[in-house]
N, C-alpha and C positions, 0 to 999 in steps of 0.2 A: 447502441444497436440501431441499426437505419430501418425504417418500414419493410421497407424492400425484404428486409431478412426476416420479420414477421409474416411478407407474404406468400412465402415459400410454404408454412405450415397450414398457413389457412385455405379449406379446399374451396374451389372455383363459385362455386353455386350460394356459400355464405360471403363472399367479399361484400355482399350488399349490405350487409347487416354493420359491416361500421363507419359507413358517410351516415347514413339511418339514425345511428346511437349516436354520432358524433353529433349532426344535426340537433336530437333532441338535447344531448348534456348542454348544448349553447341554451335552448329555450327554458332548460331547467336551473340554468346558473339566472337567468335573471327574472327569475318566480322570486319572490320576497319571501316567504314561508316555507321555501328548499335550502337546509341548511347545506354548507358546500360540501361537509366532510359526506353528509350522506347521497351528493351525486355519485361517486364511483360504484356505491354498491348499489344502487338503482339503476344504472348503466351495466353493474354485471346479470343483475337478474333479466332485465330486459333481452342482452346479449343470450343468455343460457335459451331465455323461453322463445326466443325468436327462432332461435337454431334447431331445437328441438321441434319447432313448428317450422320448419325447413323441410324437418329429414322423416314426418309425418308425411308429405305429400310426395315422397320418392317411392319408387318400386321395389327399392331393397328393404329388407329388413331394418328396424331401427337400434343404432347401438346407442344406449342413451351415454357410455361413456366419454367415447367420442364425441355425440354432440354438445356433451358437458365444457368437453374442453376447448373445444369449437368455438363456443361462446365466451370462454373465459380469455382467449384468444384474442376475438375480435376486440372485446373491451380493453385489453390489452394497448391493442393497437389504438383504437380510437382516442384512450387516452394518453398514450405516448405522440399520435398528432396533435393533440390539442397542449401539450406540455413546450414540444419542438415549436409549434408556432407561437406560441405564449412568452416561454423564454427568449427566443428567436429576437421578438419585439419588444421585449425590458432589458436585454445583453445580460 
């Protein structure tokens, strides 16, 4: 699966949320006291509450399902780039 095709589901106004989460999983991979297995799920909670703190300062009504997945999305994506460049540079 290419990005490109995760960007398709992800709506306009959250794109920012995963340079944002990608950025910090870099800063949290190299905390000494951040075990690795538990960045992804620190990167999904991040992703979920940022999204939901998105679709707090819109006009429409908030679906929190939606932005559930929104976020589970974005982490998605974030760590599927960080995989593709990782792999990318060990072959």
């Amino acid at each position: 699966m290419q990005t490109q095709d995760l960007e398709q589901f992800i709506v306009e106004n959250k794109q920012i949320i995963v340079p944002v989460v990608y950025v910090l999983g870099m800063f949290l991979k190299k905390t000494p006291k951040v075990l690795d297995w538990i960045i992804p799920w620190i990167l999904l909670a991040v992703c979920i509450a940022l999204s939901i703190g998105i679709d707090l300062y819109t006009p429409e009504p908030i679906n929190f399902a939606v932005a559930i997945m929104q976020g589970i999305l974005c982490a998605g994506e974030a760590v599927l780039v960080n995989q593709l460049i990782k792999q990318t540079k060990n072959k």
